[in-house]
N, C-alpha and C positions, 0 to 999 in steps of 0.2 A: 484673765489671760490676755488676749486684746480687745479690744473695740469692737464693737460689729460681733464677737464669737458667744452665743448665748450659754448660760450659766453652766445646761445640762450636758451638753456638746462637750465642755470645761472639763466637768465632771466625768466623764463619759474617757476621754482622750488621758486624763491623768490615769485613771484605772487600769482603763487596756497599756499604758506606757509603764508603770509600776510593776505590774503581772511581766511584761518583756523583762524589765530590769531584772526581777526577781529569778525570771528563766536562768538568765543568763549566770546569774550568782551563783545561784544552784548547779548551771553545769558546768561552772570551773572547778567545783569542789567534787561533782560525780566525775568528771571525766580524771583526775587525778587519781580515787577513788578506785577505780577500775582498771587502772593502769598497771595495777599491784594486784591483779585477780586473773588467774588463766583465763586464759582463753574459752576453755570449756566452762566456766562458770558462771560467764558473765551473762546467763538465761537465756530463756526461749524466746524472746519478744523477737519478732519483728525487728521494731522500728531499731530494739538496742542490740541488734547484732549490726544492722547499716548503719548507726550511729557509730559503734565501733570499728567497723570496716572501713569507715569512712578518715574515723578519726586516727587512726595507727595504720595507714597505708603506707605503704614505701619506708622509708626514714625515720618517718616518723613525722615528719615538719607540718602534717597539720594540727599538730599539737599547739606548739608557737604560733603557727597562724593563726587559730582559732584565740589565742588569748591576744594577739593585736587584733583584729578582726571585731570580738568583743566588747573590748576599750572603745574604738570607734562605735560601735552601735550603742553603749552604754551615754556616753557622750552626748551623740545624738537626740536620746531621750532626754537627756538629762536639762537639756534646754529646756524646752518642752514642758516639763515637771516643772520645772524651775519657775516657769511663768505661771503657772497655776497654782503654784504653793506661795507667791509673791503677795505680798502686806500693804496692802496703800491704803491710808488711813486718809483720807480727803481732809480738811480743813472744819472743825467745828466737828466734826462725827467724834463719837463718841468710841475708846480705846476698846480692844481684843478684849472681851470679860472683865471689861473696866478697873484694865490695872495701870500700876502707875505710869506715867509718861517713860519715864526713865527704861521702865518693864517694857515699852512699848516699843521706843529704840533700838530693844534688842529685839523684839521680834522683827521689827522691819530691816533687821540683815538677812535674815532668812533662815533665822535660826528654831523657828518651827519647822518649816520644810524639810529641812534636812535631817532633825530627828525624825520625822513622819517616814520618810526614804529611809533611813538606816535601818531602821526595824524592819516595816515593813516591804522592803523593795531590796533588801540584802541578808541581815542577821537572818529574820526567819527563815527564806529560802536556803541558805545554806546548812541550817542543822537539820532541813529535814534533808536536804540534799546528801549529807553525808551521814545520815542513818537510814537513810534509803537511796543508796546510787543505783542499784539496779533499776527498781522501780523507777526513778528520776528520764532514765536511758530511755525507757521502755514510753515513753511519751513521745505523740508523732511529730509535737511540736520542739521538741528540743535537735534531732535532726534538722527541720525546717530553718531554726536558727543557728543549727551549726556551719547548712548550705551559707545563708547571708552573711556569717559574719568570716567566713573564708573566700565569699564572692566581693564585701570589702578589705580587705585583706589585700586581693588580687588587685586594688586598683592602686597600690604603690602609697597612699598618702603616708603611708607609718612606713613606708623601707626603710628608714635611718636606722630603724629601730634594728633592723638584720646585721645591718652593717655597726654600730657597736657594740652590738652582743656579740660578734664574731669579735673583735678585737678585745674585747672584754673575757671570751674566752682565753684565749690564746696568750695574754699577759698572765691570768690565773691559771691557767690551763685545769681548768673544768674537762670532764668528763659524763658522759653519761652513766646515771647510776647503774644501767646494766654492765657495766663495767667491773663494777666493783661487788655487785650483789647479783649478777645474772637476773634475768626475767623470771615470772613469775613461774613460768614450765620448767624452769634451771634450777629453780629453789625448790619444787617440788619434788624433782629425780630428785635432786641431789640430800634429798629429806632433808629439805633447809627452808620447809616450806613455814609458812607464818602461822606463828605458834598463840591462838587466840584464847588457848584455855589460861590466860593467865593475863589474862585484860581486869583492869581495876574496876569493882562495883561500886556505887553510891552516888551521890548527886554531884555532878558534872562530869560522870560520863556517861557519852551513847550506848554503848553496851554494858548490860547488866543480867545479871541471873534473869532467866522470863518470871515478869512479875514476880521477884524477890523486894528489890528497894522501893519498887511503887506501890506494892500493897506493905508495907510494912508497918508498923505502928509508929505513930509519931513520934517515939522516944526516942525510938531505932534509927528515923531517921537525920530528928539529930544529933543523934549520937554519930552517924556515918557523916555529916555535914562537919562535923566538930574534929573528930579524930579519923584522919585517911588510913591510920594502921587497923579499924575496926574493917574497912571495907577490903583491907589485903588480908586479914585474918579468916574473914568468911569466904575468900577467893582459895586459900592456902587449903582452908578445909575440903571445899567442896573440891578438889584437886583430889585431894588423901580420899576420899570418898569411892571417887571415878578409877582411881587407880588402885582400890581395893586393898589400901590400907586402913591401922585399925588408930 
């Protein structure tokens, strides 16, 4: 890391900064997430009702705040990370798992580090994020980080970013999706609410029959891996099923 900073410190500092990182991943993809979910559903927690009240106040703009907000506090870490995952190989010391020089080169771009960080400091937190946003919400600390990263936000270093997203609208003339598809209480009255019995099962989606594709037999499931029309075939039935046909 530096000079003077002992090994476990190192250690200690990249953990706790990876865990933020991870937060933060994850509640870009819950707070979307829930954006699409009344009001009344979004649970009992606590923390994810002032998460939410927090985050859909007024206009809405702490929505884009909270995603430059982020960007800054990810950033942050990411230095940080960045010197703790860094490869200095001294003179005569002997290579990473004693592979070739050539092999060695490229890890001293940092290209261990930053698969070590995609995985796990992004990818994972976001699928568990978005197979569990409420639960994600319902964490004290995800509020904690939504306060900081709308209290940087507030200190102007990213304002440009306001100002060409507004001209960026207005050449495109972007709208708000409630515009076009009303909020999630609009889609409801208007029985236009999200229609989930017809979400696709098998491997690579979040949603599946409960314990259908993961106890399944291994044939089955590559047979669902291999042909997507096997996983809309068992969705189609279980449909006909529920709605009491034969």
């Amino acid at each position: 890391m530096w000079d003077g900073v002992p090994a476990w410190a190192a250690v200690l500092v990249f953990f706790l900064l990876m865990s933020v990182v991870g937060m933060l991943e994850g509640m870009q993809v819950a707070f979307f997430a829930v954006s699409r979910i009344e009001e009344s559903k979004r649970g009992d927690s606590f923390f994810a009702k002032k998460t939410c009240e927090l985050l859909f106040r007024g206009e809405g703009y702490n929505m884009p705040g909270f995603m430059i907000g982020r960007q800054l506090c990810v950033v942050s870490c990411m230095f940080f990370i960045a010197r703790v995952t860094s490869v200095d190989i001294a003179e005569g010391e002997s290579n990473i798992f004693n592979v070739s020089d050539g092999l060695q080169e490229l890890f001293n771009t940092g290209f261990l580090g930053s698969v070590i960080t995609t995985i796990c400091a992004s990818i994972t937190w976001q699928l568990a994020a978005s197979a569990f946003p409420i639960a994600f919400l319902s964490n004290p600390l995800t509020y904690v980080l939504l306060r900081l990263c709308l209290l940087l936000e507030a200190t102007g270093l990213c304002g440009a970013a306001w100002v060409i997203a507004a001209v960026h609208k207005s050449i495109a003339g972007f709208q708000r999706d409630e515009v076009y598809i009303g909020t999630a209480e609009e889609r409801a009255k208007g029985a236009m609410a999200d229609d989930t019995a017809h979400m696709p099962v098998g491997p690579g989606h979040m949603a599946k029959l409960p314990g259908f594709a993961e106890n399944a037999p291994r044939s089955l499931k590559k047979l669902l891996a291999k042909d997507p029309s096997v996983g809309k075939y068992i969705s189609d039935q279980v449909d006909r099923m529920e709605n009491g046909e034969s």
